[in-house]
Residue, then its C-alpha position, 0 to 999 in steps of 0.5 A: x738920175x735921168x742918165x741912170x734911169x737911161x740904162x735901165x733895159x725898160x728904159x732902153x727897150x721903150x726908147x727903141x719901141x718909140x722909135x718905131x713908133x715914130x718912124x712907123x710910116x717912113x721906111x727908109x729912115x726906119x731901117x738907116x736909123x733903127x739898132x737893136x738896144x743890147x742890154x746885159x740884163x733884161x727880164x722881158x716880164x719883170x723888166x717891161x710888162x711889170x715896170x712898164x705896162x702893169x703901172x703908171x697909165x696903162x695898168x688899168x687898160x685891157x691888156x687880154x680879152x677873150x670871147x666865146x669859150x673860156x671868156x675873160x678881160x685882164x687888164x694889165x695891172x691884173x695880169x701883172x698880179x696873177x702871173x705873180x700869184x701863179x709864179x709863187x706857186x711854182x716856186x712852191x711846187x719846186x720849178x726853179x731858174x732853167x727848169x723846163x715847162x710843156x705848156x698845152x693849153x688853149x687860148x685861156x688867161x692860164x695860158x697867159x698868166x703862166x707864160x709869164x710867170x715862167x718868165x719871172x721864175x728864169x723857167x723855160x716854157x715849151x708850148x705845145x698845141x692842145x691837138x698833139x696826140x699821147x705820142x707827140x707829148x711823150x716824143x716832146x717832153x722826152x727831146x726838150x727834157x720837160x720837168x713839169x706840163x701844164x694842160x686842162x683836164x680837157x687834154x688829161x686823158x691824152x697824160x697816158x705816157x708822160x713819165x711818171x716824174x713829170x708833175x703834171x698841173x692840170x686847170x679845170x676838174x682836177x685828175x688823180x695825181x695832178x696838182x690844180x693849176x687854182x692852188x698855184x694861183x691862190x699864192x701871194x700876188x708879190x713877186x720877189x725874182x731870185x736874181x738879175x736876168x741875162x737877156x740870153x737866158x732862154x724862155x721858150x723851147x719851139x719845134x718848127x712845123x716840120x714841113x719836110x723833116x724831122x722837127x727841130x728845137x728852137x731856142x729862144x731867150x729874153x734878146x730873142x723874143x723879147x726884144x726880137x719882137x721889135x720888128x714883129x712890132x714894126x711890121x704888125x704897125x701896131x700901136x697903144x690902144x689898138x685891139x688886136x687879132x691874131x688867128x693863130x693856135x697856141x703852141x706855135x711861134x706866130x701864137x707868140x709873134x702876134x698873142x703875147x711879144x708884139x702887141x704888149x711890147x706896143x701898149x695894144x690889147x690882144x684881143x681873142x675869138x674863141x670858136x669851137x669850130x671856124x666859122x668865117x661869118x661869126x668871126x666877121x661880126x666879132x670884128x664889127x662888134x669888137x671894134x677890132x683895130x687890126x688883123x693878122x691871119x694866115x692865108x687859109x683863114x683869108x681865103x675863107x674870109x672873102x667867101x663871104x661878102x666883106x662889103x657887108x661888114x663895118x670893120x674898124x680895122x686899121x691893119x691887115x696882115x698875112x703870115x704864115x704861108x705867102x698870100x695869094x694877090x687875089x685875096x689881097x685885092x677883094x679884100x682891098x675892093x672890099x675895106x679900102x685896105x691892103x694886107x700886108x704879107x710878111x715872112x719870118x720863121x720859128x727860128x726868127x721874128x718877121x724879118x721881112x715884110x711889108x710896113x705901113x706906109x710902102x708902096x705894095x708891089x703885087x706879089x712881093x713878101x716885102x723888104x727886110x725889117x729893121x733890124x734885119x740885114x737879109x741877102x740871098x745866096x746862090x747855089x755856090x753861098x754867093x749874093x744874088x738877085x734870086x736865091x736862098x733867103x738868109x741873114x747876116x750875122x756880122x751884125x747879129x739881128x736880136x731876133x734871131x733864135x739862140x740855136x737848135x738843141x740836139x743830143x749834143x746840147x745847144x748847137x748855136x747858129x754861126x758863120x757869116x749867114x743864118x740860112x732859111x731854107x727858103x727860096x725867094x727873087x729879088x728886085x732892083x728896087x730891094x722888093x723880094x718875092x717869095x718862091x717856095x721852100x728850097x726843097x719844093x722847087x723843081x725842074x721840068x724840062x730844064x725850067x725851074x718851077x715854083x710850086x707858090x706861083x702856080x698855086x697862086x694862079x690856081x686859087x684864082x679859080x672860084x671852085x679852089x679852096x687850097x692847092x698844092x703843087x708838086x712835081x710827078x716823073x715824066x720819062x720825056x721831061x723829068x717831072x710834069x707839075x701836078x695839083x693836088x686840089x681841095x674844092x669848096x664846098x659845092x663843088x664835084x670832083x668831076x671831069x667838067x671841074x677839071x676841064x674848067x681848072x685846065x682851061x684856066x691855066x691855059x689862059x694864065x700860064x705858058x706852055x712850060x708852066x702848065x699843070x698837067x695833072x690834077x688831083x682833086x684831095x684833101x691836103x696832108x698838113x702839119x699839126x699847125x696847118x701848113x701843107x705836107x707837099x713832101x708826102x705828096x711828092x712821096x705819093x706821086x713816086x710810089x705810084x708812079x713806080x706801081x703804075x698806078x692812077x688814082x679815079x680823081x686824077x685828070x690829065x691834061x691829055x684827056x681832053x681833046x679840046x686840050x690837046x690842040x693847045x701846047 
């Protein structure tokens, strides 16, 4: 019986999970001893939240706790039974294994509950960002072929060119033609799935950010998030019992990562601070109050955070993470001045889970991403596929890493990832004691007079500076050297976009970088950015080519030439 219980996908998903656990601290163990538990079939719901979480010890712990709009505690036990109550009433409403649901709500428990139901019915969900305009939900709903859409009536004017087939759920007041998301949770809270699940049935449909293309569609399955979030796990260091905070929007994959697959695959709670609009201060007293245990934010929200007087606030935190964007070693070290604790940057994509990044227990190198995670076999490419020390971040698939995506749909259907490397698209250095540095998206790094230049690196040195908020770097024609590097700055708050802020900027660089580095344009502007935040330098370098080619200069444009105390320095 025990040996059968073994082979269970529960049992062998909680005894990889426990090994990381285990081995949370101590790396190199980690990595030599860590596998992928390769089950046939496996329902990450049925299989873990339901089997595992929502009986024995942790049924009555909080899994899901929401403050400020839409407040709610679940624990797990409740979660477990609404999410089956919500799954009878779609079965109800006609959605079957493989049916396709865009799913746009905000950080409330329908969003959670119908995550997993979908899960427990074999549905595929499609989340979606309650920010995405008429346009957006009819492009996604069309390119990822959506059956049904689950919103609030808060985003139901926003309906106006979903198809008419397309049956819409809608929670709060109900609109004309929709079916109220209460009627599907009023079902029964016993939940009976229709057949056995193969671990690679698909479960989520995400667009990546689309940085500087088109978005592409991601497939993910029960292997790949499920039991990719293993290394999410790792990475987070999170552990039962802990309250966890991610500051991330719904409808993109670290909404996923660190709301849902992570912390329940560790036993934590997910904790949530609802605001209606970023307030650093507030979301500081929440963590005091809340006795947060852990963190993970993106480089903006930290950047906002040490505005403030961190040493004014008792955090209970015991983890701190970066993702989404590499952080700036700056913010890394008032942080540390601050709470005596380091955040740890990490790097995954749409396409994957984390897959490199730095655990508890490392040494951190300044600047450095990380490692690669258990589980993960990562090595960079040169411009001819080679291995190098400097290169293009990829995976190797001779032993597949479960967390990596199914593939991409396209018109053709699925088109899966094959070869010997999964490739990211993303340029990083590598150390010789295995530490890897992030250098910037392959198609953002330039050239100026033969030096490559890394549009992160400079970025860096510019959010040094105590009037920059955000920066962001790219390349602008220069007849003599190709292309002279060119900032494009957000200020804070009281900060004039003036010449003497310009000069104080110039100074700056000419204290911290060589000649050949130097930025030698600055603009100051608000940054274009995808919906999930991240920078657009492809407009911007867009920009800079238009108007290069019109001879035009903007009035918040400085030069280094304008200056005539800069023109002495090289």
């Amino acid at each position: 019986m025990l040996e059968a219980d073994s082979k269970r996908p529960r049992a062998q998903f909680r005894a990889a999970r426990d090994e990381l656990l285990t081995l949370r601290a101590d790396y190199d163990r980690a990595v030599a001893s860590f596998r992928w538990p390769d089950m046939q079939r496996f329902n990450w719901a049925l299989d873990w939240f339901d089997e595992e979480l929502a009986q024995g010890p942790t049924a009555n712990e909080l899994a899901l706790r929401i403050t400020g709009d839409a407040a709610a505690n679940c624990t797990f036990a409740q979660l477990s039974r609404s999410s089956n109550s919500v799954a009878n009433g779609l079965r109800k409403l006609g959605v079957k294994r493989g049916d396709r649901i865009l799913l746009m709500l905000g950080n409330r428990v329908s969003l959670w509950q119908t995550l997993l139901a979908a899960m427990k019915l074999g549905a595929v969900t499609i989340p979606t960002t309650t920010l995405s305009t008429p346009e957006d939900i009819k492009a996604r709903i069309t390119r990822a072929g959506a059956r049904y859409i689950v919103t609030s009536d808060d985003c139901a004017d926003k309906l106006s060119l979903v198809p008419p087939e397309v049956v819409r759920i809608i929670t709060g007041a109900l609109s004309s033609g929709a079916v109220h998301f209460d009627a599907l949770a009023s079902e029964g809270s016993s939940f009976v799935s229709d057949a056995a699940t193969n671990a690679d049935e698909p479960i989520l449909l995400y667009f990546t950010s689309g940085t500087t293309a088109l978005p592409k569609l991601v497939v993910h399955t029960h292997r790949t998030y499920g039991v990719g979030s293993l290394s999410t796990v790792y990475w987070l260091g999170l552990r039962p019992g802990d309250v966890h905070l991610n500051v991330s929007s719904p409808g993109w994959a670290k909404h996923a990562w660190s709301c849902f697959f992570a912390p329940w695959a560790a036993g934590a709670t997910v904790f949530i601070a609802n605001q209606p609009r970023f307030n650093a201060k507030a979301l500081l007293e929440t963590l005091v109050a809340e006795r947060v245990t852990s963190i993970c934010a993106p480089p903006t929200v930290w950047r906002m955070l040490v505005q403030e007087d961190l040493t004014r606030y008792a955090v209970a935190l015991t983890n701190a993470c970066g993702a989404g964007e590499p952080l700036n070693p700056e913010v890394v070290d008032v942080v540390s001045r601050a709470w005596k604790l380091t955040i740890r940057d990490g790097f995954g994509q749409t396409e994957t889970t984390a897959l490199i990044g730095n655990s508890p227990g490392q040494t951190i190198k300044p600047g450095a991403v990380g490692r690669p995670l258990p589980g993960y076999e990562v090595v960079l490419l040169d411009s001819q596929g080679n291995e190098a020390s400097e290169g293009e971040i990829a995976v190797r698939l001779d032993r597949r890493p479960a967390g990596l995506m199914a593939g991409y749909i396209d018109e053709s259907g699925l088109r899966p990832v094959e070869g010997a490397y999964y490739r990211t698209g993303d340029i990083a250095s590598r150390d010789a004691d295995g530490w890897i540095t992030y250098v910037g998206r392959r198609d953002d790094v330039f050239k100026s007079s033969d030096y490559r230049i890394s549009p992160f690196e400079l970025e860096s040195i510019l959010i040094e500076h105590p009037l920059i908020l955000e920066a962001a770097v790219v390349p602008t024609p220069d007849p003599v050297k190709l292309s002279l590097p060119k900032a494009f700055v957000t200020l804070v708050e009281a900060a004039p976009p003036d010449a003497a802020t310009a000069l104080d900027i110039f100074r700056h660089i000419a204290k911290s970088l060589p000649p050949y580095k130097r930025i030698r344009r600055i603009e100051f502007a608000l940054l274009p950015k995808t919906i999930s935040g991240k920078i657009r330098r492809v407009e911007l370098k867009k920009l800079e080519i238009e108007r290069h080619a019109a001879v035009r200069r903007e009035v918040v444009e400085f030069r280094w030439e304008d200056f005539a105390e800069l023109k002495t320095i090289s």
